[in-house]
C-alpha positions in Angstrom: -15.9 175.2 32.6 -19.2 175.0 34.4 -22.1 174.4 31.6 -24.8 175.8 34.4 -24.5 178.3 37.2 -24.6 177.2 41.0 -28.4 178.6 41.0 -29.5 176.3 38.3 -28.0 173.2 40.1 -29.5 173.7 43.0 -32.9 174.6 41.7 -32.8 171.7 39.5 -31.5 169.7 42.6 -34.9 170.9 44.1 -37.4 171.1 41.7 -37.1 167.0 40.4 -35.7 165.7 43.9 -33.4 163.1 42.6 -29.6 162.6 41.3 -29.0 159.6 40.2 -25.2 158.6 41.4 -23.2 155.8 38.7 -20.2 154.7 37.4 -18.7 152.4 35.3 -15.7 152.4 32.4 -18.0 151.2 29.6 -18.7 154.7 28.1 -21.1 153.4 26.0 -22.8 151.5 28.8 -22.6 155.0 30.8 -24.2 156.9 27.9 -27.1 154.3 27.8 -28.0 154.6 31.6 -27.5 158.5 31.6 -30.0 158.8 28.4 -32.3 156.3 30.0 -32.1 159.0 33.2 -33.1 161.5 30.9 -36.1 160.5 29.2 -37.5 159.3 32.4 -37.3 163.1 33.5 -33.8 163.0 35.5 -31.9 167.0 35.1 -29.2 166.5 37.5 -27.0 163.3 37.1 -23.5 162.9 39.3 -20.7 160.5 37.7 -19.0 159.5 40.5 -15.2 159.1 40.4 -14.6 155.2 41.1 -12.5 153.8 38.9 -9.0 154.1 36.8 -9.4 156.9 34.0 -12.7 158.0 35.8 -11.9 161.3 34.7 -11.5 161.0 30.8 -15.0 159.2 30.8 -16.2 161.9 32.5 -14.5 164.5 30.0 -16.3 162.3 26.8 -19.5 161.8 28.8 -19.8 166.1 28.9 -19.4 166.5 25.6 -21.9 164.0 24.6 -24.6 165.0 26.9 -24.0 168.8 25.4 -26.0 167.9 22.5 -27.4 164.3 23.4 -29.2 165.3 26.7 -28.7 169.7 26.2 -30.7 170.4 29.8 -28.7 167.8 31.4 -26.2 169.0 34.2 -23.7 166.5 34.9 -21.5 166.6 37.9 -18.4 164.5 39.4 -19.0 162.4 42.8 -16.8 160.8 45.4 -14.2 163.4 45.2 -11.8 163.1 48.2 -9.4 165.9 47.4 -8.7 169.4 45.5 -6.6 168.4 43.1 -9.4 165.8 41.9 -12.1 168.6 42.5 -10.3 171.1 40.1 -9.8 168.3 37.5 -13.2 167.7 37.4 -13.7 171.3 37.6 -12.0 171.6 34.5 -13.5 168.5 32.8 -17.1 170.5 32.6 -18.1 169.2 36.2 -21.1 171.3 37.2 -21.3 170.4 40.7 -18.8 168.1 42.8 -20.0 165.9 45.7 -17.7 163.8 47.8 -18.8 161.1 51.1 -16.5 163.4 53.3 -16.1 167.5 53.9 -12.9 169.1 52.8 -12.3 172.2 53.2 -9.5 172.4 50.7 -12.5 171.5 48.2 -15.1 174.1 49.3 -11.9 177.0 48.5 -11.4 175.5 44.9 -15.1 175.1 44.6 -15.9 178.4 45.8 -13.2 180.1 43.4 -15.3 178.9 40.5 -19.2 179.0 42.0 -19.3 175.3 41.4 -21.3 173.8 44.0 -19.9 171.2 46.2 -22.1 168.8 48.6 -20.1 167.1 51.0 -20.8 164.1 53.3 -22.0 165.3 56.5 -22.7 162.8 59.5 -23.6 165.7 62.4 -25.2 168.9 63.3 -21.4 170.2 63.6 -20.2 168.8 60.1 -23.2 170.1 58.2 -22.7 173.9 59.9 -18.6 173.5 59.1 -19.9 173.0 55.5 -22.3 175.8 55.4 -20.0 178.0 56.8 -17.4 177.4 54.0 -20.0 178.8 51.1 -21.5 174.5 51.0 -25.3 175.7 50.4 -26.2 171.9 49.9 -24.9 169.3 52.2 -24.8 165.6 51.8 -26.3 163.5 54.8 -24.2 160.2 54.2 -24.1 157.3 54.7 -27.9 158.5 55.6 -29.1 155.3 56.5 -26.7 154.8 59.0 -26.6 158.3 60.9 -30.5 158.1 61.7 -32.2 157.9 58.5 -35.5 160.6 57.9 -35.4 161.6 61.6 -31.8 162.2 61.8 -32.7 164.9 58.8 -36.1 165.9 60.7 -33.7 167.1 63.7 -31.3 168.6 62.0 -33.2 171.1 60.3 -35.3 171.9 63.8 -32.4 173.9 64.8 -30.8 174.6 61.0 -34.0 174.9 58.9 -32.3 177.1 56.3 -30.0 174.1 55.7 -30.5 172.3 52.0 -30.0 168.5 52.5 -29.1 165.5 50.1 -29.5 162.3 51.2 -27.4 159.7 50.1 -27.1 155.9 51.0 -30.4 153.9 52.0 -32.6 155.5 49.5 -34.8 153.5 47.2 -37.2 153.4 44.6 -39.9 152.9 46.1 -42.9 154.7 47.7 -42.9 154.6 51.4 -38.9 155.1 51.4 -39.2 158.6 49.3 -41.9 159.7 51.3 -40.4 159.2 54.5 -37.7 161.3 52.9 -39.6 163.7 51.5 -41.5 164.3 54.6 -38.5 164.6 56.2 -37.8 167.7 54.5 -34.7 166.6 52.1 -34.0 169.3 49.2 -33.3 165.9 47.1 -32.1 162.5 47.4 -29.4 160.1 45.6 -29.7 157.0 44.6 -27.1 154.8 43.0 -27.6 150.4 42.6 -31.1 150.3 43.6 -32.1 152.8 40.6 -29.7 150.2 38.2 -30.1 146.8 39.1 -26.8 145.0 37.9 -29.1 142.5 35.9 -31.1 145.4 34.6 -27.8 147.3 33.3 -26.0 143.6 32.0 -29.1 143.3 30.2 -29.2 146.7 28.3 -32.8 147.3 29.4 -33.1 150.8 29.1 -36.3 151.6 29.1 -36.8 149.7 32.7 -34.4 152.4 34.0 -36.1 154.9 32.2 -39.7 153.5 33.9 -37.8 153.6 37.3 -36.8 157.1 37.1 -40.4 158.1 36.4 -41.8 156.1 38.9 -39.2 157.5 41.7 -40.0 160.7 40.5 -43.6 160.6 40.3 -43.2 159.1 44.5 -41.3 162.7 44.8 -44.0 164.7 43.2 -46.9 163.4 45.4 -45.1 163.3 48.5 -44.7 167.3 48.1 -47.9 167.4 47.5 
């Protein structure tokens, strides 16, 4: 069961601006990189479902973060069908994100209040989503549907709409301000935030740096 209601997803979602997206079946390796997050600020943290056993990592990795990282809410990404959504579901997922919209998933989702953010590439898939209970959509792959101005124009005519970005989004300054000025509720961010010779070389704290840095970028471009 859900550790945090759909309201304090989203509002953590919104108030740090970031969700870092990773996976990998070294648990330990995992439990490093999410308590890096942490530390450098990160409240919202999606495991994303990539791999053979994803799920049991995922089931260990919730029970750790209860007491390792308590205001942590972890959720379960690239989630394709229902079946997979309600596993997760029952795994502890707070939120489930997937690169396509299912309705299937929104129902199961909906049942529960667990939030679900599915990958949207047009005006027509992000209202679809909305209009099955989706109060934050996905743009992905966001770099290849039109990048900040394909978000800039989609909330001209659906301004109420909450948007992730996903796909194209770095660390670094002038990329999270053009998203921020954009007006994206949050972004994700997956390799560029854990370089693989970063992660081989167990540097935490770099990750840690990187997360306060990106977050600090968010924090000023709001401002």
């Amino acid at each position: 069961m859900a550790k945090f209601n759909k309201i304090q997803v989203i509002t953590a979602m919104k108030e740090t601006g970031m969700v870092p997206v990773f996976y990998n079946k070294d648990i330990e390796l995992c439990k490093n990189v999410i308590k890096a997050c942490y530390e450098g600020g990160v409240r919202v943290f999606e495991f994303t479902n990539r791999g053979d056993f994803a799920h049991e990592i995922f089931g260990e990795l919730v029970k750790w973060a209860d007491t390792e990282c308590p205001e942590l809410i972890l959720g379960a990404g690239t989630v394709i069908d229902a079946p997979t959504a309600a596993l997760y579901i029952q795994l502890g997922a707070n939120f489930i994100v997937g690169p396509n919209f299912v309705p299937e998933i929104a129902t199961v989702c909906n049942r529960r209040l667990v939030p679900y953010s599915p990958g949207c590439g047009s005006v027509t898939e992000v209202s679809n989503a909305q209009a099955m209970g989706c109060d934050v959509t996905k743009v992905f792959p966001a770099g290849n549907v039109g990048g900040p101005s394909f978000v800039k124009n989609v909330l001209a005519p659906l301004r109420w709409s909450n948007i992730m970005v996903t796909g194209a989004v770095s660390p670094d300054k002038e990329n999270l301000t053009e998203w921020v000025k954009a007006g994206v509720l949050c972004v994700g961010m997956g390799s560029k935030l854990f370089p693989k010779d970063v992660v081989a070389a167990g540097n935490w704290k770099a990750i840690t740096d990187k997360c306060v840095e990106a977050l600090g970028y968010i924090k000023e471009a709001r401002a």
